[in-house]
VOPAGU-2260 file (C-alpha; in pm, 1 decimal, decimal comma):
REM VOPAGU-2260
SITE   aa  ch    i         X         Y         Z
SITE  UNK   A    0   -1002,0   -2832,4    2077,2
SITE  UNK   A    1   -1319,0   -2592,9    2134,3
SITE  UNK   A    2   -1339,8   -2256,2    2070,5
SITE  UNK   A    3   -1398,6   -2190,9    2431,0
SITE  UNK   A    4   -1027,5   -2304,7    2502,1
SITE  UNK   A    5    -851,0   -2122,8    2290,0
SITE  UNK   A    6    -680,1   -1765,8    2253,0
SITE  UNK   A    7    -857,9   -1491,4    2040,5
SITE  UNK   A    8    -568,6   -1566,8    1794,7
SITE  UNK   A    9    -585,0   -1942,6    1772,5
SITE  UNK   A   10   -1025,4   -1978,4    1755,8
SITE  UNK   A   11   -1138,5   -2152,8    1467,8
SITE  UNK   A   12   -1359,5   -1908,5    1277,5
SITE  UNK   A   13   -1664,6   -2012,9    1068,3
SITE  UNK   A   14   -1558,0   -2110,3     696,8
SITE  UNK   A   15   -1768,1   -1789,5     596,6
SITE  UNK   A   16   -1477,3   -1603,3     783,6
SITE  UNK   A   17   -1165,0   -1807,4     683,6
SITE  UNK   A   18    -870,5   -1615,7     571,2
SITE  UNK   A   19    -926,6   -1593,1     203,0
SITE  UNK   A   20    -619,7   -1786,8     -34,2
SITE  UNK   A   21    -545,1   -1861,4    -338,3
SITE  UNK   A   22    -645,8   -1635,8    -671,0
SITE  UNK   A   23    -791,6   -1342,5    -518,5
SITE  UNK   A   24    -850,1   -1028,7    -805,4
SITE  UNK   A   25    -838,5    -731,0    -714,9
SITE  UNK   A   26   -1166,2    -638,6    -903,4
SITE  UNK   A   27   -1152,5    -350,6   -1171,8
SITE  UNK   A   28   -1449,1    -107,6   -1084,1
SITE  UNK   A   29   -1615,2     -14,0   -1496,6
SITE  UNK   A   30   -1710,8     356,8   -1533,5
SITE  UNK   A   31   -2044,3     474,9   -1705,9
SITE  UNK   A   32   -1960,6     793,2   -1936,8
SITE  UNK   A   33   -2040,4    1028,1   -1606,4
SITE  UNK   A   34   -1826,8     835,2   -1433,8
SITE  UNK   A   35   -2106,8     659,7   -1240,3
SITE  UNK   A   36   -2059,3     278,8   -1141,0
SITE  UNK   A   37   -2133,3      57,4   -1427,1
SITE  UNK   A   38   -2291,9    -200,7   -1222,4
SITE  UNK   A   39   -2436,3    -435,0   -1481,5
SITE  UNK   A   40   -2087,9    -452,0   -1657,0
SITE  UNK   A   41   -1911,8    -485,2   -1291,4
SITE  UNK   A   42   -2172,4    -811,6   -1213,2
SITE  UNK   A   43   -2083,5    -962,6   -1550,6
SITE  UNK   A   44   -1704,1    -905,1   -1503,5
SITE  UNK   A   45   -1719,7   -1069,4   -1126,2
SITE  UNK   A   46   -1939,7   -1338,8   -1265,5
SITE  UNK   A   47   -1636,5   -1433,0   -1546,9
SITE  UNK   A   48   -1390,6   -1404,3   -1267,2
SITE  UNK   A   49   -1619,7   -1687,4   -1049,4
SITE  UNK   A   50   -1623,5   -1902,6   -1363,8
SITE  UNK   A   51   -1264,4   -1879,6   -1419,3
SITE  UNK   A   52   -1239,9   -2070,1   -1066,2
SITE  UNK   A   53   -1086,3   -1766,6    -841,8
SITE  UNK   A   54   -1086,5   -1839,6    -493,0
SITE  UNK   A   55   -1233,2   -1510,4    -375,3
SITE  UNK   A   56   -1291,9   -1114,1    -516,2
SITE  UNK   A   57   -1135,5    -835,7    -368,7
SITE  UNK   A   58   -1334,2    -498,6    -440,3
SITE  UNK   A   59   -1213,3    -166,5    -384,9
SITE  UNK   A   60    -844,1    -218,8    -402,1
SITE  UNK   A   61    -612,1      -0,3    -565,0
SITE  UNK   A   62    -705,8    -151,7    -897,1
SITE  UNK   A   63   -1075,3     -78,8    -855,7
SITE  UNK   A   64   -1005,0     275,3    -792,2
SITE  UNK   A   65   -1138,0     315,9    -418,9
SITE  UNK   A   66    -894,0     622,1    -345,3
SITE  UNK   A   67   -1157,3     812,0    -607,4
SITE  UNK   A   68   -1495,8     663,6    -536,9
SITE  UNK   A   69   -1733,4     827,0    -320,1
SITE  UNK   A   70   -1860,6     662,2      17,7
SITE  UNK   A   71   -2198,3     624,4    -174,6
SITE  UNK   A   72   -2015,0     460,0    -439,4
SITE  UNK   A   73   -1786,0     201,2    -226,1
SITE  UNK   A   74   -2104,4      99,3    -106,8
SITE  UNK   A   75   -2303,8      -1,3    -450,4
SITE  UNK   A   76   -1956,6    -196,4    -549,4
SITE  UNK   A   77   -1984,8    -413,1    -250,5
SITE  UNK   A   78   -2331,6    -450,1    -282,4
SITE  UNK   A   79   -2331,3    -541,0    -643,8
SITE  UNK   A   80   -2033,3    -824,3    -609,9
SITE  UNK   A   81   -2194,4    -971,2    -286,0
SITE  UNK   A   82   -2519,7    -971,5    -509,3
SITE  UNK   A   83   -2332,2   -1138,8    -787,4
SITE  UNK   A   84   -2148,1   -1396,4    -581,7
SITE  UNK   A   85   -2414,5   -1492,6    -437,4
SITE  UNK   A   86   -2204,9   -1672,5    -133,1
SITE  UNK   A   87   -1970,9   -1867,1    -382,8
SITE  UNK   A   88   -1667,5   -1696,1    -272,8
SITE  UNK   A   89   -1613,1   -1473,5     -23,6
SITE  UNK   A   90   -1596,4   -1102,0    -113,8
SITE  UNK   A   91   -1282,7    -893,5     127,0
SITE  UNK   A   92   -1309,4    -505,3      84,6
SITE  UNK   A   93   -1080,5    -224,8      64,8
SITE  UNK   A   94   -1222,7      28,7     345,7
SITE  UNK   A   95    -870,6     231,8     286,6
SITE  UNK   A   96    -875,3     638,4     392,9
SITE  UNK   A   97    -687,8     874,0     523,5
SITE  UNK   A   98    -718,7     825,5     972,5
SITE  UNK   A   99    -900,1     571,0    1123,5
SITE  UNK   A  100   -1234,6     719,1    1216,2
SITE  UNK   A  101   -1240,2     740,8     802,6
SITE  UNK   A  102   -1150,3     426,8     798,6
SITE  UNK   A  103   -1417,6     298,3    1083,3
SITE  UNK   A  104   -1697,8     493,7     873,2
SITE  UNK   A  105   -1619,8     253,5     583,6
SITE  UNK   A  106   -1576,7     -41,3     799,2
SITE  UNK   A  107   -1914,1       2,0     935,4
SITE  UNK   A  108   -2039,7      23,0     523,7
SITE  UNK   A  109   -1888,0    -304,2     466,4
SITE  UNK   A  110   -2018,9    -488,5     741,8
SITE  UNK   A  111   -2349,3    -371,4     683,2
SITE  UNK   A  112   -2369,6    -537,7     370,3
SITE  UNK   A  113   -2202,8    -806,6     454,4
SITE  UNK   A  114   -1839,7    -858,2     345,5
SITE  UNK   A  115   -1615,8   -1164,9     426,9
SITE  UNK   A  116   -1332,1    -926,8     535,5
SITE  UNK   A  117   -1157,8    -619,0     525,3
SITE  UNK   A  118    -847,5    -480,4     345,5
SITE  UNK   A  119    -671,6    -143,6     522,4
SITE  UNK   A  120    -370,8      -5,5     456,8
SITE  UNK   A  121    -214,8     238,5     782,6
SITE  UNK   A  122    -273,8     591,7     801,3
SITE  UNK   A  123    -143,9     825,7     544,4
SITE  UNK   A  124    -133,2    1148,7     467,3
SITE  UNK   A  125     -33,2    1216,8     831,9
SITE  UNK   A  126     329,8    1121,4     954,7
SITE  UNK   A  127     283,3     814,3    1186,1
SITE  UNK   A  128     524,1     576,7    1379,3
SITE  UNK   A  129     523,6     197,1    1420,5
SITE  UNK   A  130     355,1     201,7    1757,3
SITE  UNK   A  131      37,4     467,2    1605,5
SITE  UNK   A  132       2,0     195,1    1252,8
SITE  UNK   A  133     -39,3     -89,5    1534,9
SITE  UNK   A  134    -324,6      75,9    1719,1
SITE  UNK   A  135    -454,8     207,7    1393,7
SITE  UNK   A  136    -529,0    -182,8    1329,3
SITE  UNK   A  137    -638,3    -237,2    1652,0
SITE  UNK   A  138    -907,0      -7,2    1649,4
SITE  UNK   A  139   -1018,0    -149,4    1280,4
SITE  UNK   A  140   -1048,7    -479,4    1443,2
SITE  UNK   A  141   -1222,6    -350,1    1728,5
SITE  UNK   A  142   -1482,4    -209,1    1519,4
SITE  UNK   A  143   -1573,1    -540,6    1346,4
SITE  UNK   A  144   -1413,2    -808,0    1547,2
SITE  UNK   A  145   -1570,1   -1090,2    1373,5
SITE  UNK   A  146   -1454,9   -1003,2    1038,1
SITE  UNK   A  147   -1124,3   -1093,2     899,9
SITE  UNK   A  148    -893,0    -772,9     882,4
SITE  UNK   A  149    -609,8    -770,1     591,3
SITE  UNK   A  150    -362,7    -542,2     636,6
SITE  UNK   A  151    -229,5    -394,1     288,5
SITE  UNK   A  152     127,5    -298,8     270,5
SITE  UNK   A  153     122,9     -79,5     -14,2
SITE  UNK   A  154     462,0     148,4      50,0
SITE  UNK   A  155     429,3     330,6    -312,0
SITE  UNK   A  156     125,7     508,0    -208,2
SITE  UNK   A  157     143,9     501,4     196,0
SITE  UNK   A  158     502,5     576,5     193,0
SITE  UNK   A  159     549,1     347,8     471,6
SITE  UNK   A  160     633,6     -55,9     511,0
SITE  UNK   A  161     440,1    -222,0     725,9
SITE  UNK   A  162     690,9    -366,6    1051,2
SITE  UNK   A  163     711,4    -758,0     969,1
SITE  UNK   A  164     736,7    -785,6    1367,4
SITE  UNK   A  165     449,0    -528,5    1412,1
SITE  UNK   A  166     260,1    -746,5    1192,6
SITE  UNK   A  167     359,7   -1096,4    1340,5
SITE  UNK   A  168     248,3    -911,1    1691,2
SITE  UNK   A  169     -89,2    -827,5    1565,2
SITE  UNK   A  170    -178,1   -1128,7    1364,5
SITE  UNK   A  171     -99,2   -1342,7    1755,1
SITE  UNK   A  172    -321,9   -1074,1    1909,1
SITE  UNK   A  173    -592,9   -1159,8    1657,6
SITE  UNK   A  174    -614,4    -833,3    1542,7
SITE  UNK   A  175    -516,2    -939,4    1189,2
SITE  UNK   A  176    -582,1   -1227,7    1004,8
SITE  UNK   A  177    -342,5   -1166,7     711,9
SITE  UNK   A  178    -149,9    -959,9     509,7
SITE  UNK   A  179    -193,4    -840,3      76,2
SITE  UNK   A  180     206,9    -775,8      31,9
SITE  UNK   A  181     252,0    -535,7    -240,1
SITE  UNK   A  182     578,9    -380,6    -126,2
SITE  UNK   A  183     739,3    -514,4    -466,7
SITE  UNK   A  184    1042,0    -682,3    -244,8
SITE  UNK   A  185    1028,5   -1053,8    -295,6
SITE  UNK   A  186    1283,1   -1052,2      49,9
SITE  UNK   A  187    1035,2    -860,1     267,6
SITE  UNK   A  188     763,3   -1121,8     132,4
SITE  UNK   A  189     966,0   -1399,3     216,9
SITE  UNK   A  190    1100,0   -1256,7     597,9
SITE  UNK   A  191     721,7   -1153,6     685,7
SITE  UNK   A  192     659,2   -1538,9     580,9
SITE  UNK   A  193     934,6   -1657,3     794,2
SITE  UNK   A  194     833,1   -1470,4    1093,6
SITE  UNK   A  195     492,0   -1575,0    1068,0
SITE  UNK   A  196     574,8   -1958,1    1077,7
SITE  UNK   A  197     868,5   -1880,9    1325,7
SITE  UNK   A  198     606,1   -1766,5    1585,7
SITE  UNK   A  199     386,9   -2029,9    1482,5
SITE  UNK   A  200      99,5   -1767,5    1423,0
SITE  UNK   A  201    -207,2   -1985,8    1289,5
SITE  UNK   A  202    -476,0   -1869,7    1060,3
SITE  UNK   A  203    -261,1   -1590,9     976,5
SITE  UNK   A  204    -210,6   -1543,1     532,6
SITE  UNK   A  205      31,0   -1401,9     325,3
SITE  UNK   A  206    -115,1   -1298,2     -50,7
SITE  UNK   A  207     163,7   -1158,3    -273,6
SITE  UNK   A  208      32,7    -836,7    -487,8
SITE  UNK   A  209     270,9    -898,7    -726,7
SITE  UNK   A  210     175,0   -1044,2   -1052,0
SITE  UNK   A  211     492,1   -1133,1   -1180,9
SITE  UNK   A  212     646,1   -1349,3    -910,6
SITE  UNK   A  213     378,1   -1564,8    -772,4
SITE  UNK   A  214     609,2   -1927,9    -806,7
SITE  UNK   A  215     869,8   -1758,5    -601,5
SITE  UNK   A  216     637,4   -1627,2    -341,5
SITE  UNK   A  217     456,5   -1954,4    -296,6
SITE  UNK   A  218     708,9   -2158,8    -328,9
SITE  UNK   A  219     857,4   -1910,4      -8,1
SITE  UNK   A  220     535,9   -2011,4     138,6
SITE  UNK   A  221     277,7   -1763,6      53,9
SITE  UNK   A  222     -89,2   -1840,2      52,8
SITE  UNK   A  223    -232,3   -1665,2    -257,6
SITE  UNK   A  224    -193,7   -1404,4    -506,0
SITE  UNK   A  225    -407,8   -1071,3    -517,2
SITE  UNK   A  226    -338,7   -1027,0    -887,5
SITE  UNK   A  227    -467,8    -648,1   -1104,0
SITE  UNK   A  228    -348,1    -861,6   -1411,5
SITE  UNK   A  229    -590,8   -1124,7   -1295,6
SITE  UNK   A  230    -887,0    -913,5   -1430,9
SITE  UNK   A  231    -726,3    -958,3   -1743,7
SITE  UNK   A  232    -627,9   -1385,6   -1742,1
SITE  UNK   A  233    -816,8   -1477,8   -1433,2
SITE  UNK   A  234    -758,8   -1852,5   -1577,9
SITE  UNK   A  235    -399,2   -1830,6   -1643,0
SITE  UNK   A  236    -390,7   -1752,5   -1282,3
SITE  UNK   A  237    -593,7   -2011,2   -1138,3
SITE  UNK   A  238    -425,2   -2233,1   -1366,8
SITE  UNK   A  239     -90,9   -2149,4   -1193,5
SITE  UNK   A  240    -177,4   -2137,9    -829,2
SITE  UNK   A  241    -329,5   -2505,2    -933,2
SITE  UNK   A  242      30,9   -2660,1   -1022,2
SITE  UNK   A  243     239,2   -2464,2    -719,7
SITE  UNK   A  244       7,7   -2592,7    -495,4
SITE  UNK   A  245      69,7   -2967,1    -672,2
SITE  UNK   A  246     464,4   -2906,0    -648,1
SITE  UNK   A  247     484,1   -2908,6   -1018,9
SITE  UNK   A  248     711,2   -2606,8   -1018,0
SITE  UNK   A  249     827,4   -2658,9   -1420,6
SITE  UNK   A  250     544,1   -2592,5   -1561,4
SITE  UNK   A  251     418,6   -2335,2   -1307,7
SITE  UNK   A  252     732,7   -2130,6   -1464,8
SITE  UNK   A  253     611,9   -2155,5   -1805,9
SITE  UNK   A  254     303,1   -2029,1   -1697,0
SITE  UNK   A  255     426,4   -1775,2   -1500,5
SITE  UNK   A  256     671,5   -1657,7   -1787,9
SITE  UNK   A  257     377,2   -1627,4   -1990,4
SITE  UNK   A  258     166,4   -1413,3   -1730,6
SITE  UNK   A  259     483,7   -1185,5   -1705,1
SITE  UNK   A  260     443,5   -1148,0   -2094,5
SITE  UNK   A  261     133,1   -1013,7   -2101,4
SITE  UNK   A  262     196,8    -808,6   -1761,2
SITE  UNK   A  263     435,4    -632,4   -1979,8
SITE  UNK   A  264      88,5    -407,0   -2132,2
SITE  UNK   A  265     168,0    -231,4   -1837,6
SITE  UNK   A  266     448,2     -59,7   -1948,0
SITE  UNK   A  267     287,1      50,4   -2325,8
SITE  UNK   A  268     142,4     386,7   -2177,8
SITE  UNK   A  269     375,4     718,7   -2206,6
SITE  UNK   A  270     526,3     841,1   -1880,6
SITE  UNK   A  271     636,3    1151,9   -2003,6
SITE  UNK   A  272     266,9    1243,5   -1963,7
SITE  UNK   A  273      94,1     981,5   -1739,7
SITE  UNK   A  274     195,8     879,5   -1392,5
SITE  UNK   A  275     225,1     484,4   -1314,5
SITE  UNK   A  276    -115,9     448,5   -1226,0
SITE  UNK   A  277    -288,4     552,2   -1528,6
SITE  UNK   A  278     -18,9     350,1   -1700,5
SITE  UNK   A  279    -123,9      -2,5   -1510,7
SITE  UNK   A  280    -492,7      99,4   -1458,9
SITE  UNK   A  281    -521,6     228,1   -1771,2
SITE  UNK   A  282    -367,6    -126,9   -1936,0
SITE  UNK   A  283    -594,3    -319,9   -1764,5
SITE  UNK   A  284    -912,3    -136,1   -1901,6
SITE  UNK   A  285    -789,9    -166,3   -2233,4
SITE  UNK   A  286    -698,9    -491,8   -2234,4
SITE  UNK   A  287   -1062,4    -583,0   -2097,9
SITE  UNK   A  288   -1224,5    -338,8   -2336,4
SITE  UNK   A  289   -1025,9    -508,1   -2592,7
SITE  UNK   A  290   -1159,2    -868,3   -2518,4
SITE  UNK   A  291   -1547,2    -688,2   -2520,4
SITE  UNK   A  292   -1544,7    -726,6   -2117,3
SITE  UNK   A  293   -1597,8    -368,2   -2106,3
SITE  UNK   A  294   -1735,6     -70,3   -2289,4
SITE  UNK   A  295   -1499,5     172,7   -2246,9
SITE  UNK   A  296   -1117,2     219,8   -2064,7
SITE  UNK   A  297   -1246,1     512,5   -1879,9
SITE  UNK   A  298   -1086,4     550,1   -1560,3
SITE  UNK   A  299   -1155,9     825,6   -1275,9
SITE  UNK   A  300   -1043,1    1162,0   -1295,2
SITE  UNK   A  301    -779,3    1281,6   -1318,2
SITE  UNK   A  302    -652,9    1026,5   -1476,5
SITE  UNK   A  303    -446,1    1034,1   -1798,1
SITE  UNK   A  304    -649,6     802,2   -2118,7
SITE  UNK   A  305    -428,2     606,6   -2301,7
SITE  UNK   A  306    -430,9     698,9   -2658,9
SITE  UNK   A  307    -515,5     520,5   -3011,5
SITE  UNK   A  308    -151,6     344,5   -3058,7
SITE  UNK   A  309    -150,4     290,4   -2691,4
SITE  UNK   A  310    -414,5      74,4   -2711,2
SITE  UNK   A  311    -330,6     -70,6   -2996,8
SITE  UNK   A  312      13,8    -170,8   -2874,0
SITE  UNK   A  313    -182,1    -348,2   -2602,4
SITE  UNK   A  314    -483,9    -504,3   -2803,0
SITE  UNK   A  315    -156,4    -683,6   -2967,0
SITE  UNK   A  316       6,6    -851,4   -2655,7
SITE  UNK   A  317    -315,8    -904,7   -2557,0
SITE  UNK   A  318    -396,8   -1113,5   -2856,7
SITE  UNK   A  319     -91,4   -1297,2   -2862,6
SITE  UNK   A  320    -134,0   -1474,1   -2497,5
SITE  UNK   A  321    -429,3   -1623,8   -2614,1
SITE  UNK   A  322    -620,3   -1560,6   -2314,1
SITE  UNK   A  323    -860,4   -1855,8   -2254,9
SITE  UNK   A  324   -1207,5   -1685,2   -2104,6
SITE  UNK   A  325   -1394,3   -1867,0   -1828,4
């Protein structure tokens, strides 16, 4: 069937503008000492992600900070990972702010230097209804309409979950062409998957956020994983999505039990002093510092720095998964 006879939500787009799937990390942004962008460190890092056989590298996510980098520096961590990638997998972008001429200013950035998609969560700050997130998308999309739009349904931070029928509506409008799930309910994952196929949406992904459950979410149907712990064990993860997409759930298990061990540096940092996203964040830098991927652990301010036994504690799950590097 040509493109000329089909809906907007049904044309085939070019395979430079497929919905990403499979292992997608969502890359860690490294921190000079002035908390400039340590780009040679950030091209190495996405480099060992390539080699460890991801399907695609999501910059300026939660995990890589983006709710503390300057426009100026959004724009040199897209630059540098397209540079890196060099075309081998596609590169999607958080352009996530406030309102959505914020979020149109970014969208224009990414374009410009040419991303494979975008990643936007709705408004926030602002108090906004069902009907005002749906035309918040529609405007994204209608300021780059040929590049994939991911909406990211992140309620811990937005303090709102994404409509699974707001979504499914969208995604048949082609105004989205998927969906990074990191509400933290497996049920939600699995109804927004049921929907989807229900209306028989096409070219329309799910990718679970969570790093814990990914066997249950594909095996519900889910198209990939947008991993933080990835950064860490980008092969463990690769490794994993390769057996659930062969059916050979058993082993995918062990693997996945595995994963959750590690995941579990997550939890080392104290909360009595450090909210959770110092606690994650901050695990994932140290883990990566640990294995001599990065300098340093610094993270943007104000974030709290885990401490000596901290990081010790983690250096010591760390070591014992035996993370195999790319």
């Amino acid at each position: 069937m040509s493109a000329t006879t089909q809906s907007p939500a049904t044309t085939q787009r070019s395979a430079a503008t497929q919905p990403v799937k499979g292992v997608v990390p969502p890359v860690l942004t490294p921190l000079n000492d002035d908390y400039s962008i340590d780009i040679s460190t950030l091209k190495r890092h996405a480099e060992r992600l390539i080699k460890a056989g991801v399907h695609g590298l999501f910059v300026l996510g939660s995990s890589g900070e983006v709710a503390f980098l300057t426009r100026e520096q959004r724009r040199e961590v897209i630059a540098a990972v397209i540079e890196q990638a060099q075309g081998r997998v596609p590169v999607i972008a958080g352009v996530i702010d406030m309102t959505t001429p914020r979020v149109i200013e970014h969208i224009k950035d990414a374009v410009s230097l040419g991303v494979d998609g975008l990643v936007a969560t709705a408004p926030f700050y602002v108090r906004t209804h069902a009907v005002e997130i749906a035309e918040h998308f529609r405007q994204l999309h209608a300021a780059a309409p040929d590049t994939p739009l991911y909406a990211y349904n992140l309620p811990v931070s937005v303090h709102t979950v994404l409509e699974i029928g707001s979504l499914v509506e969208l995604a048949s409008e082609g105004v989205l062409a998927g969906v990074k799930d990191s509400g933290g309910n497996d049920g939600y994952t699995r109804a927004l998957i049921l929907a989807r196929d229900k209306a028989g949406v096409e070219n329309f992904v799910v990718l679970t956020g969570s790093e814990t459950t990914v066997d249950f979410a594909y095996l519900a149907g889910a198209d990939g994983v947008v991993p933080g712990l990835g950064n860490v064990d980008p092969v463990s993860y690769v490794t994993l999505h390769d057996l659930l997409v062969k059916g050979e759930f058993a082993e995918a298990a062990r693997v996945q039990a595995r994963i959750t061990e590690l995941f579990t540096i997550v939890g080392v940092g104290d909360a009595s002093r450090m909210g959770g996203s110092s606690q994650g964040l901050g695990s994932f830098k140290a883990a990566l510092h640990h294995l001599g991927v990065f300098p340093s652990g610094l993270m943007s301010r104000p974030h709290v720095a885990l401490n000596s036994d901290e990081r010790a504690a983690i250096a010591t799950i760390v070591d014992a998964a035996k993370i195999i590097e790319p």
